[in-house]
Structure formats: C-alpha cells, structure tokens
Backbone and ligand atoms as CSV (ligand in chain L), in Angstrom:
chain,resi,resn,atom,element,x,y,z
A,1,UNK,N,N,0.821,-1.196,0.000
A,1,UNK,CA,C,0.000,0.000,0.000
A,1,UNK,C,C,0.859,1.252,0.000
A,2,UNK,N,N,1.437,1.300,0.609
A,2,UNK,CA,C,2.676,2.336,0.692
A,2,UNK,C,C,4.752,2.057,1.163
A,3,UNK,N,N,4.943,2.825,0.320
A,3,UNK,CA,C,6.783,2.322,0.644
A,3,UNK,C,C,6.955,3.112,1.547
A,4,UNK,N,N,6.489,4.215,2.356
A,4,UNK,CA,C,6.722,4.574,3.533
A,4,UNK,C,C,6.716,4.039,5.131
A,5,UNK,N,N,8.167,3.540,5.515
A,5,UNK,CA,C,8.306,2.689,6.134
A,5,UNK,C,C,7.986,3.743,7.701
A,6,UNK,N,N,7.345,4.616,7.716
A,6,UNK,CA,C,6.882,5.028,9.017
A,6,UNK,C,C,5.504,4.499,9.132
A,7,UNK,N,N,4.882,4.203,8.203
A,7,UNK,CA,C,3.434,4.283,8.142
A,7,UNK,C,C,3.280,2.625,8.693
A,8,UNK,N,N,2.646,3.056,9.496
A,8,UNK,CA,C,2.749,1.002,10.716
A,8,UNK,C,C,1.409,0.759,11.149
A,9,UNK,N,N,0.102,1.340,9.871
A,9,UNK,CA,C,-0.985,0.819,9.997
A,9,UNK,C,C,-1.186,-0.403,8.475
A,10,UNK,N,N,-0.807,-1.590,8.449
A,10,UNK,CA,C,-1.064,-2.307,7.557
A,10,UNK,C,C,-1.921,-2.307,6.496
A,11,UNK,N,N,-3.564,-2.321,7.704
A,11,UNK,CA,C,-4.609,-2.578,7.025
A,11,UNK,C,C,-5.197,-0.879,6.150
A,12,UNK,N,N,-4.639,-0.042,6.996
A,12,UNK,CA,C,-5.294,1.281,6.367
A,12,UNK,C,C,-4.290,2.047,4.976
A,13,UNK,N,N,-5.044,2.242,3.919
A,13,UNK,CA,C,-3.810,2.549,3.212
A,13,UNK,C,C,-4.018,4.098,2.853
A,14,UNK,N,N,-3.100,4.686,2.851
A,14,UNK,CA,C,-2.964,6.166,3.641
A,14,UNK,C,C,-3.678,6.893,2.729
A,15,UNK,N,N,-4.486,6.952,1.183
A,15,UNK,CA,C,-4.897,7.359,0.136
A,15,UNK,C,C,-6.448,7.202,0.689
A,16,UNK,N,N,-6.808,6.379,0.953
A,16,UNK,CA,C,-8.240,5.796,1.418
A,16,UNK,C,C,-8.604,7.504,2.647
A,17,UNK,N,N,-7.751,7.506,3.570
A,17,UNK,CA,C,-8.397,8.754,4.545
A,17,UNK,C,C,-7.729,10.148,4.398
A,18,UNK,N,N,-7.376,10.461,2.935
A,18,UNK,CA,C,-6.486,11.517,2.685
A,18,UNK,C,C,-8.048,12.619,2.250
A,19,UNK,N,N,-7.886,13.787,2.508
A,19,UNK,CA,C,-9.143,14.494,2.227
A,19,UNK,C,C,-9.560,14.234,0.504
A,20,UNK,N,N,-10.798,14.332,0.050
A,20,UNK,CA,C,-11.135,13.894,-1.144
A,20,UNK,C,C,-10.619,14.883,-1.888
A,21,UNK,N,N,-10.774,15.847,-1.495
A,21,UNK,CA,C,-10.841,17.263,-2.668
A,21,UNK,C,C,-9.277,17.403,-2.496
A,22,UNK,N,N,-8.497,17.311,-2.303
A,22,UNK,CA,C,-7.144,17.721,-2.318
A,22,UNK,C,C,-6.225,16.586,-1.365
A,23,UNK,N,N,-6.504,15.601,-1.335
A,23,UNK,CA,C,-5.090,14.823,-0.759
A,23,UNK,C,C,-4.823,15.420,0.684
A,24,UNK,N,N,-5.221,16.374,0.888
A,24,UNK,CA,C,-4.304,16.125,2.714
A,24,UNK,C,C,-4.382,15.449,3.503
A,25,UNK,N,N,-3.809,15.270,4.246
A,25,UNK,CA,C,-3.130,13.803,5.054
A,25,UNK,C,C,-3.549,14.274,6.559
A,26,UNK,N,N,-3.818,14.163,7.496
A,26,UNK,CA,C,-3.733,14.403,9.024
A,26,UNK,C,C,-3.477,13.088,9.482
A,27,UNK,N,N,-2.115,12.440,10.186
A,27,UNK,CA,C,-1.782,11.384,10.910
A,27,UNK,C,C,-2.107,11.730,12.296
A,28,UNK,N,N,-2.987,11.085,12.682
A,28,UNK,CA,C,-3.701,10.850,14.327
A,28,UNK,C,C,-3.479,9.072,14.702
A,29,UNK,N,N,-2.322,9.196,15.243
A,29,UNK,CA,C,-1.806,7.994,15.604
A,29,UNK,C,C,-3.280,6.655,16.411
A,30,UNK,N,N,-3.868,7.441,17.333
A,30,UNK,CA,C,-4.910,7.040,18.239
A,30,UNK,C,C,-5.739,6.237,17.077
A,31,UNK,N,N,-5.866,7.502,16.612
A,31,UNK,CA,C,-7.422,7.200,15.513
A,31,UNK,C,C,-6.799,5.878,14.693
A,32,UNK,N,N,-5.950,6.350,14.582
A,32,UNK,CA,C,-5.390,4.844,13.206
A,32,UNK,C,C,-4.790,3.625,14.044
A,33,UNK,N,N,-4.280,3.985,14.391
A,33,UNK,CA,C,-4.289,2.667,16.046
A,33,UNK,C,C,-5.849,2.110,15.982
A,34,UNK,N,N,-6.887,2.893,16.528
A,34,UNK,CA,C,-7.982,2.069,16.654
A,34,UNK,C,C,-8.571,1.209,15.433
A,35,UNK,N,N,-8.498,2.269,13.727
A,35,UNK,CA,C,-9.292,1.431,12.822
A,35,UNK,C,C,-8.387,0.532,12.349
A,36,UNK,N,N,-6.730,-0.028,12.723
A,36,UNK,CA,C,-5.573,-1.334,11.853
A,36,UNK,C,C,-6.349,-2.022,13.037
A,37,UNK,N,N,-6.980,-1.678,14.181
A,37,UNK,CA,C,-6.914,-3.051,15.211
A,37,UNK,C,C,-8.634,-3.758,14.707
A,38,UNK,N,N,-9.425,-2.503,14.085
A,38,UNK,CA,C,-10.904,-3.323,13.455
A,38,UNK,C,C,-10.939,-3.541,12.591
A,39,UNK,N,N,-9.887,-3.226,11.726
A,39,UNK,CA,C,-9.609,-3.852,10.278
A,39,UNK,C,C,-9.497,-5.349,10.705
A,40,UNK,N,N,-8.323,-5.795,11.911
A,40,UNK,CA,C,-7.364,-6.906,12.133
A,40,UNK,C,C,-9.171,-7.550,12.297
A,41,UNK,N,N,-9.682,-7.375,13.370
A,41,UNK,CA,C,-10.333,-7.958,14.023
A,41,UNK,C,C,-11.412,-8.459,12.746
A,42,UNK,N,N,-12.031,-7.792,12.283
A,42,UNK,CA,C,-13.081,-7.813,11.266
A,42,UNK,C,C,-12.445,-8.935,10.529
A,43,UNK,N,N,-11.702,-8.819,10.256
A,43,UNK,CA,C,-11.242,-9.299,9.103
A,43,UNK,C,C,-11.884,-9.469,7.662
A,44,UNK,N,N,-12.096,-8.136,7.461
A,44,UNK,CA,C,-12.985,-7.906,6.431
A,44,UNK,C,C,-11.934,-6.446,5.957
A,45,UNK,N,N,-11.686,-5.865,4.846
A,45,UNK,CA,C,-11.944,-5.067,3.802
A,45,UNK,C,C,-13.005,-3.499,4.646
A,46,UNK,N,N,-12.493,-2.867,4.950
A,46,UNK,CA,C,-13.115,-1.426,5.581
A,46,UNK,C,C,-12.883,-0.412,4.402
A,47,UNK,N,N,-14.583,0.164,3.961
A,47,UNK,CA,C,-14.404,1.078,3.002
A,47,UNK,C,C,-14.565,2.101,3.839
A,48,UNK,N,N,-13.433,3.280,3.633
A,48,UNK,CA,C,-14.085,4.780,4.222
A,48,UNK,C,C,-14.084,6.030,3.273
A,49,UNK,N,N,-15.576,5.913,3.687
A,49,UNK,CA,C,-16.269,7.055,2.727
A,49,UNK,C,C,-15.443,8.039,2.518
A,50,UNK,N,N,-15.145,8.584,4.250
A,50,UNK,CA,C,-14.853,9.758,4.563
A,50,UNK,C,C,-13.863,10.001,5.703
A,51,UNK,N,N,-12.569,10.590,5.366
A,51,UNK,CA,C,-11.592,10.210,6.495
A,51,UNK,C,C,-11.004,11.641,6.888
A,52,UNK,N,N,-9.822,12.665,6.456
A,52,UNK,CA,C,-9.314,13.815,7.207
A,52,UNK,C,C,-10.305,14.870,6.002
A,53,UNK,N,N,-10.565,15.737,6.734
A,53,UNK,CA,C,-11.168,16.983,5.717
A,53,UNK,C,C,-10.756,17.944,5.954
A,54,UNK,N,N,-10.277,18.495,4.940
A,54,UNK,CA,C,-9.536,19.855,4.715
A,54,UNK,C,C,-10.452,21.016,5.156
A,55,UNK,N,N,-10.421,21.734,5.609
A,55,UNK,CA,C,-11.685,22.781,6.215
A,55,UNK,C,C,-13.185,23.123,5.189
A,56,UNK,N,N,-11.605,23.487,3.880
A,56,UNK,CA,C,-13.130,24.075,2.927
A,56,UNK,C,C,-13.750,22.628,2.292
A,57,UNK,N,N,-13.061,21.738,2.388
A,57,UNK,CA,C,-13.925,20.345,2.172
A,57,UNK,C,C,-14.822,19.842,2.789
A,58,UNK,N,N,-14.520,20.372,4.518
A,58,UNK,CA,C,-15.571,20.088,5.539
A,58,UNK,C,C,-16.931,21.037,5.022
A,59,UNK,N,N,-16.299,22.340,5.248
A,59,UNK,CA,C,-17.896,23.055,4.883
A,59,UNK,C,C,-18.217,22.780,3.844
A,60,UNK,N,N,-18.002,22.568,2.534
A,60,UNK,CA,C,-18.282,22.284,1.369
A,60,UNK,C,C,-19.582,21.029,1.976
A,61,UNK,N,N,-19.413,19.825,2.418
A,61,UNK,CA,C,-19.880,18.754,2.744
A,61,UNK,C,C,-21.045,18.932,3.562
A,62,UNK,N,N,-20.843,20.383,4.080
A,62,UNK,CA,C,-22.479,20.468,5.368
A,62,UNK,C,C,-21.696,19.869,6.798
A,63,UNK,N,N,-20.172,19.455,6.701
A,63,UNK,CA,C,-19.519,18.992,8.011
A,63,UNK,C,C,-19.963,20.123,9.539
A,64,UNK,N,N,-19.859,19.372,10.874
A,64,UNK,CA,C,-20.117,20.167,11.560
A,64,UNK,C,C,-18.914,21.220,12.224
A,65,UNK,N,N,-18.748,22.823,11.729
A,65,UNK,CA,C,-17.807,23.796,12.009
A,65,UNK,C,C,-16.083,22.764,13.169
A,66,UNK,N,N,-16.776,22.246,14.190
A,66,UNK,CA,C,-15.767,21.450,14.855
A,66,UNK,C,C,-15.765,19.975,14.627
A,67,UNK,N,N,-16.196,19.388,13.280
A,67,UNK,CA,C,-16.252,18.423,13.263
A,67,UNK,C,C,-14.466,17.411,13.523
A,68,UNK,N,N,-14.528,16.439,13.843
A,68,UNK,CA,C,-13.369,15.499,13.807
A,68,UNK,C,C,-12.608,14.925,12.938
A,69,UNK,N,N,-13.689,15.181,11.629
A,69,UNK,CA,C,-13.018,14.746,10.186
A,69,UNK,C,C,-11.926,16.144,10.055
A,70,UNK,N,N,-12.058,17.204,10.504
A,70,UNK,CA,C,-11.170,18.092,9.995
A,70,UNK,C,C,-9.334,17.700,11.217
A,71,UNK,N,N,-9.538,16.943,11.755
A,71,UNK,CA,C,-8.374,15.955,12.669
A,71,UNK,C,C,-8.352,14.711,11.741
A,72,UNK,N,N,-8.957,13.499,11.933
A,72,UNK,CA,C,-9.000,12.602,11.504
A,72,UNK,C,C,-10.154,11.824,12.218
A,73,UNK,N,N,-11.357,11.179,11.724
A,73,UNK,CA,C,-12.015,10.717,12.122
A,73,UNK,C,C,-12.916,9.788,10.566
A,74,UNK,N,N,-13.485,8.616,10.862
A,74,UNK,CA,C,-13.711,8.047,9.792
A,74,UNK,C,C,-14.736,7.691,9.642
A,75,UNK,N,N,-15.773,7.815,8.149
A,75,UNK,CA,C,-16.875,7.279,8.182
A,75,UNK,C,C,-16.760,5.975,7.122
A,76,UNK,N,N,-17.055,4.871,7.922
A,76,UNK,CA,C,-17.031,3.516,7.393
A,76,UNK,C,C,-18.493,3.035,6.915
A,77,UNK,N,N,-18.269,2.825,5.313
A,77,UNK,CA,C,-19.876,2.049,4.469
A,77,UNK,C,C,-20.098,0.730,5.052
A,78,UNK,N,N,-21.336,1.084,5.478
A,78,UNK,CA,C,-21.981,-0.456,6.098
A,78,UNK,C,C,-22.484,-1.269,5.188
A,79,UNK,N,N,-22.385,-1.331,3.680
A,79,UNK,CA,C,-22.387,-2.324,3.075
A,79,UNK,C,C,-21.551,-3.238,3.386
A,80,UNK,N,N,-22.130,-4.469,3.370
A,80,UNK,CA,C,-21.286,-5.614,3.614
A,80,UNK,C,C,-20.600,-6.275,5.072
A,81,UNK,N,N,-21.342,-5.430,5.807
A,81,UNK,CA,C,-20.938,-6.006,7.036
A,81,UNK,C,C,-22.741,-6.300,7.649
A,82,UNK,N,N,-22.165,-6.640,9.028
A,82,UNK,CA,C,-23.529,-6.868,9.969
A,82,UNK,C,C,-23.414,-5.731,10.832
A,83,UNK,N,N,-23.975,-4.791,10.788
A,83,UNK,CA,C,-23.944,-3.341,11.458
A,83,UNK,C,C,-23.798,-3.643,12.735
A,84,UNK,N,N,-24.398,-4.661,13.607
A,84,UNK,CA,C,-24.738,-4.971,15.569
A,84,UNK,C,C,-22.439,-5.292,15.196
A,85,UNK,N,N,-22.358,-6.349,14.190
A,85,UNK,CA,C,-20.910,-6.787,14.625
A,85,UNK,C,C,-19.808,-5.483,14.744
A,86,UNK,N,N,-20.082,-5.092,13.564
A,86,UNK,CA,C,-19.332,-3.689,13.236
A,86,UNK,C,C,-19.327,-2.554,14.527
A,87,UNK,N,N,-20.246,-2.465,14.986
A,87,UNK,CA,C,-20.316,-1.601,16.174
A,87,UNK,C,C,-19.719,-1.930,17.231
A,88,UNK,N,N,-19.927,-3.252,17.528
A,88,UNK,CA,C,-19.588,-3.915,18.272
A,88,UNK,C,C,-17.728,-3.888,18.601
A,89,UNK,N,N,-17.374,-4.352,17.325
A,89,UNK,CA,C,-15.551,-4.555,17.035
A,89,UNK,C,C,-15.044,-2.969,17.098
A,90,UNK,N,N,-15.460,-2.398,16.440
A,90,UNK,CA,C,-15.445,-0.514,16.505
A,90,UNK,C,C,-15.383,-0.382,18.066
A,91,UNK,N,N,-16.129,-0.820,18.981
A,91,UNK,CA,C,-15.929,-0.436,20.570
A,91,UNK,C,C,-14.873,-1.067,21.154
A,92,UNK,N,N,-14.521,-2.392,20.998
A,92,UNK,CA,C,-13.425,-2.786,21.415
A,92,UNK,C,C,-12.186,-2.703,20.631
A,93,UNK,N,N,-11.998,-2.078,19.495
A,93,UNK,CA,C,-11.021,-1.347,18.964
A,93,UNK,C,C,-11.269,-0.086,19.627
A,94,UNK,N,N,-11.286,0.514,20.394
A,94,UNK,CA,C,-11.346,2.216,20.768
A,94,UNK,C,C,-11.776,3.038,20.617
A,95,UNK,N,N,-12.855,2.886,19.701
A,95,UNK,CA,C,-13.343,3.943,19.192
A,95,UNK,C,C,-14.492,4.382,20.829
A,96,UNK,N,N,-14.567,5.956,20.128
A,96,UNK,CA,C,-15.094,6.583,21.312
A,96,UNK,C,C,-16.743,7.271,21.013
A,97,UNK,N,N,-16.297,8.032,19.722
A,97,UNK,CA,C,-17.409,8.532,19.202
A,97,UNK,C,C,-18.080,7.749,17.762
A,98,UNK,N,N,-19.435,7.552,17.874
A,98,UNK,CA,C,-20.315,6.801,16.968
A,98,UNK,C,C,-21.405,7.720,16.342
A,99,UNK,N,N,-21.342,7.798,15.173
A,99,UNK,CA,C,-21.979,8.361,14.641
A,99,UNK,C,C,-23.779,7.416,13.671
A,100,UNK,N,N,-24.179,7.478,13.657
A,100,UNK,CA,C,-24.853,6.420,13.465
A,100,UNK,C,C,-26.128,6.753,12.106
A,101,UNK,N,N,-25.245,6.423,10.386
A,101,UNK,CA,C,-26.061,6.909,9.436
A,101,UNK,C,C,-26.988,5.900,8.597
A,102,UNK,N,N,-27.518,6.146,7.748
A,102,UNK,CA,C,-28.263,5.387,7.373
A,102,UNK,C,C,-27.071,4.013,6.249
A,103,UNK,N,N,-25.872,4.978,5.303
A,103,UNK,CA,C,-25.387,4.057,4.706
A,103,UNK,C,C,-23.937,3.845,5.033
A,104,UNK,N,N,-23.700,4.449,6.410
A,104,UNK,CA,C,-22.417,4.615,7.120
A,104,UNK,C,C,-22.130,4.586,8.986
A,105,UNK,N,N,-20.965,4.340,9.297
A,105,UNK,CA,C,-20.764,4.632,10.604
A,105,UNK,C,C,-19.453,5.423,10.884
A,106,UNK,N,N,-20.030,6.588,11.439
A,106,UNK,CA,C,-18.851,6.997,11.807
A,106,UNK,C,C,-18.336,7.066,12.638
A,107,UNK,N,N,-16.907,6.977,12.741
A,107,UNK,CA,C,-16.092,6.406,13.802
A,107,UNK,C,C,-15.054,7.612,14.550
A,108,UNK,N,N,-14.746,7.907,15.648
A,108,UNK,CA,C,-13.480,8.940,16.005
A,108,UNK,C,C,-13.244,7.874,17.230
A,109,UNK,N,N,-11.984,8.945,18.090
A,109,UNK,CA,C,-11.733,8.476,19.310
A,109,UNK,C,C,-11.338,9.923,19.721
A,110,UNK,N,N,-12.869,10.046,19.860
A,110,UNK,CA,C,-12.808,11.819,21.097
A,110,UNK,C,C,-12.399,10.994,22.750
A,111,UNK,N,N,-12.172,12.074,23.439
A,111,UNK,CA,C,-11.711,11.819,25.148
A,111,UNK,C,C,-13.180,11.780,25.407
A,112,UNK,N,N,-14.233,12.112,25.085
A,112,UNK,CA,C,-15.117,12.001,25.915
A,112,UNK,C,C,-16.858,10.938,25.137
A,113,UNK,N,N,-16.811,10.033,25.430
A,113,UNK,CA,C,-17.808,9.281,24.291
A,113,UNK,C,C,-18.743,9.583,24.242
A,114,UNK,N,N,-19.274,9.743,22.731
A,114,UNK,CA,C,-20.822,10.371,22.482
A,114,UNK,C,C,-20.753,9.158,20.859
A,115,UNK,N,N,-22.715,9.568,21.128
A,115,UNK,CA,C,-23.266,8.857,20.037
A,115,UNK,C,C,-24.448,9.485,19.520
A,116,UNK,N,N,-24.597,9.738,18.200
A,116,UNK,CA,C,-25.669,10.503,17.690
A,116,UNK,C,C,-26.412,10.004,16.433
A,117,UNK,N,N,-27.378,10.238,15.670
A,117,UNK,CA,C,-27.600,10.178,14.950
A,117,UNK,C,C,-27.983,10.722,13.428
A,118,UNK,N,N,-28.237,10.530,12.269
A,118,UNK,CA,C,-28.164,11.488,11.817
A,118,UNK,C,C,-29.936,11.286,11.010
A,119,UNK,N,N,-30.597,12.208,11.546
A,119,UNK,CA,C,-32.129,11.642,11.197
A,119,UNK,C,C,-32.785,11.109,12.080
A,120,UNK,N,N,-33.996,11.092,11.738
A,120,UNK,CA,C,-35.214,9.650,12.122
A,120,UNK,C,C,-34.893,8.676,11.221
A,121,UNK,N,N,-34.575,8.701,10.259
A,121,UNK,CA,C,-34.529,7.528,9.477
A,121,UNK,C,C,-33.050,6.386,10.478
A,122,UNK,N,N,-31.961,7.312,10.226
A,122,UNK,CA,C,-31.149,6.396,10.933
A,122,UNK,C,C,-31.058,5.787,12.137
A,123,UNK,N,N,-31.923,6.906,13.004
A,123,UNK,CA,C,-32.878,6.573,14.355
A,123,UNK,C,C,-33.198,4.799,14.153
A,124,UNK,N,N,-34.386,5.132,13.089
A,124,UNK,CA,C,-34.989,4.023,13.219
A,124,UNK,C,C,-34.665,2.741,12.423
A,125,UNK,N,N,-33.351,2.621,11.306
A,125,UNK,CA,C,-32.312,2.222,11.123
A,125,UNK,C,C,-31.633,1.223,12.422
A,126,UNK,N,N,-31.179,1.875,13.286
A,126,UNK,CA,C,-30.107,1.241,14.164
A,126,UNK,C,C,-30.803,1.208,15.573
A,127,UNK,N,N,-32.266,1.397,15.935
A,127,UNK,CA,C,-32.607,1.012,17.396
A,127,UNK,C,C,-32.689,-0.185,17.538
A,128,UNK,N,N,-32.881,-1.558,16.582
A,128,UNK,CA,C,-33.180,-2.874,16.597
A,128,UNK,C,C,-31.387,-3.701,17.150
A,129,UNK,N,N,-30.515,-2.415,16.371
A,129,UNK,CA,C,-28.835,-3.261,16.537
A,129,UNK,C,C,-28.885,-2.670,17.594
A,130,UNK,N,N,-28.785,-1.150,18.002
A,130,UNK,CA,C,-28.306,-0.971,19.852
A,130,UNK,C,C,-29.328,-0.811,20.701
A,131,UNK,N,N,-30.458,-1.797,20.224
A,131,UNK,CA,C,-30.774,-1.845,21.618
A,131,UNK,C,C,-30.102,-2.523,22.835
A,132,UNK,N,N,-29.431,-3.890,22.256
A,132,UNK,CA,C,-28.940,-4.810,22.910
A,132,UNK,C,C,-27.582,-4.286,23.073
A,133,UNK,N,N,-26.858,-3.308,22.798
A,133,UNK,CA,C,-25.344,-3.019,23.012
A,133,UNK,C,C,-25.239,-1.900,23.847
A,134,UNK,N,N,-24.678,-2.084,25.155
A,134,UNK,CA,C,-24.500,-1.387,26.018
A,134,UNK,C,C,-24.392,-0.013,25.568
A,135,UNK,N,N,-24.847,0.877,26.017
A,135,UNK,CA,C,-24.434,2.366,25.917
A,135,UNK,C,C,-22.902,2.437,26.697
L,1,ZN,ZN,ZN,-9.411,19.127,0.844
C-alpha cells in the first residue's frame, strides 16, 4: 500500500483517509491505532467514505464547524458487514465517538464518548442493533 516505512498501519492505506478534494493527510496515531486493530479484528476489507477533511472540504460537505473529520475521524460504508458486529468490534477497537447513518458509521476516538444520529430515518435504522449493546 505504501513504501513509507513510518506508516505502521497495515490494514489502512494512507490514500483511502487523505481528504477527497485535495489529498491532505492528518496522521492521528490514536485514531489509526484504533481502525488497523478493526480492520485486524473484522477481518474484512473497511471502506471509508470519509476520512481527514480539509476545512473548505468540511464546509463544502455540510460537516459540523468542529467536526473530527477536519483531525482525523472516519466514516465507514456499512455495506457488507452486519452493522450490531461492526459496532460492536469498533468499541473494542477504541473507538469513542459513533456516529450512526443510514449508509455509514462513523467512527473517532474523542476523550469524551458520544453517540448521535443522523435523522429519524437512521434513528430508526439502528434502534433494533443498539438496543442490545450497552451504551
Ligand atoms: Zn481538501
């Protein structure tokens, strides 16, 4: 994926969370620590939609003014997985903050854990997977 022998996340390949509109890069060791350990675990193939955003890429997008994508934070397509597992491996990989969309999950590792949604639709999307998963 890359000949840059600093880069010591296997599964993530550094093009995948580079901002869309222009390539910039934000390395957040934490954050990428958590998604090589749910890559490992999954053992599945992690598409991300949406990974560092360049400011005017954030607003461009409707991002929120302090959003985490403008650090590094990732939104992973829930095609192809089982959304309850995915959430699930996402918590015991580290992740802190959950974002919870209709064709995505997004993932950070803020200091302080929150979970939101985006809609009624995704509301009513994901109350059947967390009901049963601990807050
Ligand atoms: Zn950009």
């Amino acid at each position: 994926m890359t000949t840059d022998a600093s880069w010591r996340w296997p599964h993530v390949a550094p093009d995948t969370i580079a901002c869309r509109c222009c390539g910039e890069t934000f390395v957040d060791p934490v954050a990428l620590d958590a998604l090589e350990r749910l890559a490992q675990s999954l053992g599945e193939n992690l598409v991300v939609t949406s990974g560092h955003r360049c400011a005017l890429h954030n607003a461009r997008v409707g991002g929120a003014p302090l959003s985490r994508h403008k650090r590094l934070a990732f939104d992973i397509a829930l095609a192809g997985h089982c959304n309850a597992e995915l959430v699930a491996a996402a918590r015991a990989a580290g992740f802190t903050g959950f974002g919870f969309g209709q064709t995505f999950l997004h993932l950070d590792t803020r200091a302080r854990p929150a979970r939101w949604f985006y809609g009624q639709r995704s509301i009513e999307q994901w109350t059947s997977v967390l009901c049963w998963i601990p807050a």
